[in-house]
N, C-alpha and C positions, 0 to 999 in steps of 0.2 A: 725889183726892189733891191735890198742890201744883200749883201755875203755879211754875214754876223758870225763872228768866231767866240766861239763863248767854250770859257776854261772851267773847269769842275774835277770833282775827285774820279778818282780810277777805282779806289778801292772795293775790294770784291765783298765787305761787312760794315758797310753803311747801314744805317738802320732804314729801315722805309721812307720816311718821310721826306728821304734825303733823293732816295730813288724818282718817288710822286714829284718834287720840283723838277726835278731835272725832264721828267716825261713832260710835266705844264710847259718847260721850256720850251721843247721841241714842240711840243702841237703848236703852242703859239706862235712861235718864230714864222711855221710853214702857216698859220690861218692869215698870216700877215703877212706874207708872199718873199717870206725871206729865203736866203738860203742859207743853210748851217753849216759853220767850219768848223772843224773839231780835231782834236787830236787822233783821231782814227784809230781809236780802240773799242772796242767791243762791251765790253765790263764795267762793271758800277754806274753812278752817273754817268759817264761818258758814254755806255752803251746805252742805256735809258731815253738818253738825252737827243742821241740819233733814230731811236726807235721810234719815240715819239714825233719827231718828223716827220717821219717816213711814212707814219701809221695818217698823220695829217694832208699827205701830200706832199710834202716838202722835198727839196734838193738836198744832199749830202754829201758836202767832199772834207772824209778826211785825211790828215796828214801826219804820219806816222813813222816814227825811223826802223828801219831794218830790225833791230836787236828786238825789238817789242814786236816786231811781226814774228822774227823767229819764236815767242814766247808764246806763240798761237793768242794772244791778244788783239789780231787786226779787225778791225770793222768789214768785213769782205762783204757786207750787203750795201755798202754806201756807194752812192750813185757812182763817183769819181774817190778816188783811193789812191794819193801820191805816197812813195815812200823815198825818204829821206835817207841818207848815210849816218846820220845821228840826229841828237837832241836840241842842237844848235843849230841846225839847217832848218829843223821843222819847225822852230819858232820864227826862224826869217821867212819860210814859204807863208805858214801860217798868218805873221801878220801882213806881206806881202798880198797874199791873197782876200786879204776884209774889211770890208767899211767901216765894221766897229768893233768894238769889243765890250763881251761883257763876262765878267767872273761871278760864280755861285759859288756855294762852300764848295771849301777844299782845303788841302794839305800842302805840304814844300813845294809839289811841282805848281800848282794851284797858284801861290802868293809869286813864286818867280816868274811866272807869264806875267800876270797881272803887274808888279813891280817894274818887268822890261818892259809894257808896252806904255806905262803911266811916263816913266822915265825918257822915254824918247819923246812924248809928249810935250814934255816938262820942255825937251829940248828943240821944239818944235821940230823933231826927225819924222814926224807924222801930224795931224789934223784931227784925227781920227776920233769917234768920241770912244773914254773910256768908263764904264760903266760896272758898279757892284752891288752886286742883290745880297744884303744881310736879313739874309729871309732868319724869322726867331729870334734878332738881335747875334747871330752867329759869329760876326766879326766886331762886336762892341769892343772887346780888348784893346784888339789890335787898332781899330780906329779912334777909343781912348788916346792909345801912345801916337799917332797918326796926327791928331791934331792938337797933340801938343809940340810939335814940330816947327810951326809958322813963328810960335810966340817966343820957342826959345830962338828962331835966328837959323833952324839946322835946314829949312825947306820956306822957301819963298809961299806967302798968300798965293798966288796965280798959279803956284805947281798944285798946290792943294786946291782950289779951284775945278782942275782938269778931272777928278776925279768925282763922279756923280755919283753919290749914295741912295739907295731906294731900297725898300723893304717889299714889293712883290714882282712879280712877272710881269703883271700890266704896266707898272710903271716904270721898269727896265727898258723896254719896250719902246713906250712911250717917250722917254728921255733921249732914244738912240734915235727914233725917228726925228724926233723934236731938233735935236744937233744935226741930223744930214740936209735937212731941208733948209 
């Protein structure tokens, strides 16, 4: 099946709820024979998120820079474990390495994956589908000010287009399957 890179928060005081997506993710990814790219950290969603893979069966490779392994934050139970010399490498191997992308909540590092891989997109630098789970209405704001974008002239229809909104796991899923075939 696909290599799915799917971006979410690190933080170590997410509330639960944030945790449980991120575990639905990973079982799902792997019930659906994917494999899961990830930033290759251990903690918050991100460790949640490979756990639950893992616990389903699934492949895990993540990809992680140096300084954040020294910070004893590495994934060290993930199947495949590249590390990086920074933060800018690991987002080239990372999209390098995956069929699609999909982003869950998250924070600054969260919206900047997500913004580069929508961006190249835009720029036909990739195919790739990109995909955003506003599980709870969680990114309403920001997709407020998102799609007022087209109409003032600041982002083309077709850029906004690239970018698939869906509200659960099934249909994240579903969307990314739906665009590689």
């Amino acid at each position: 099946m696909a290599a799915i890179c799917v971006f979410c928060a690190s933080s170590r005081t997410l509330d639960q709820r944030w945790l449980d997506l991120a575990t639905e993710t990973g079982v799902e990814l792997a019930r659906r024979g994917h494999t899961l790219v990830s930033g290759g950290g251990c903690v918050g969603m991100m460790g949640a998120l490979a756990d639950g893979a893992r616990a389903a069966g699934g492949h895990t490779l993540g990809i992680i820079p140096q300084a954040l392994v020294d910070l004893e934050v590495a994934d060290r139970n993930a199947d495949e474990l590249v590390i990086t010399d920074g933060m800018a490498s690991r987002k080239i191997a990372m999209i390098d390495k995956s069929d699609a992308f999909l982003t869950l909540p998250g924070g600054l590092g969260t919206l900047d994956e997500l913004f580069e891989v929508w961006t190249m997109a835009t720029l036909a630098m990739h195919h790739k589908p990109v995909v955003l789970l506003d599980q709870d209405g969680f990114y309403t704001g920001l997709l407020d000010w998102l799609y007022g974008l087209a109409p003032s002239r600041f982002a083309h229809q077709r850029a906004m287009n690239l970018l698939v909104v869906v509200d659960s796991v099934g249909a994240a899923l579903d969307a990314i399957e739906a665009r590689l075939n």
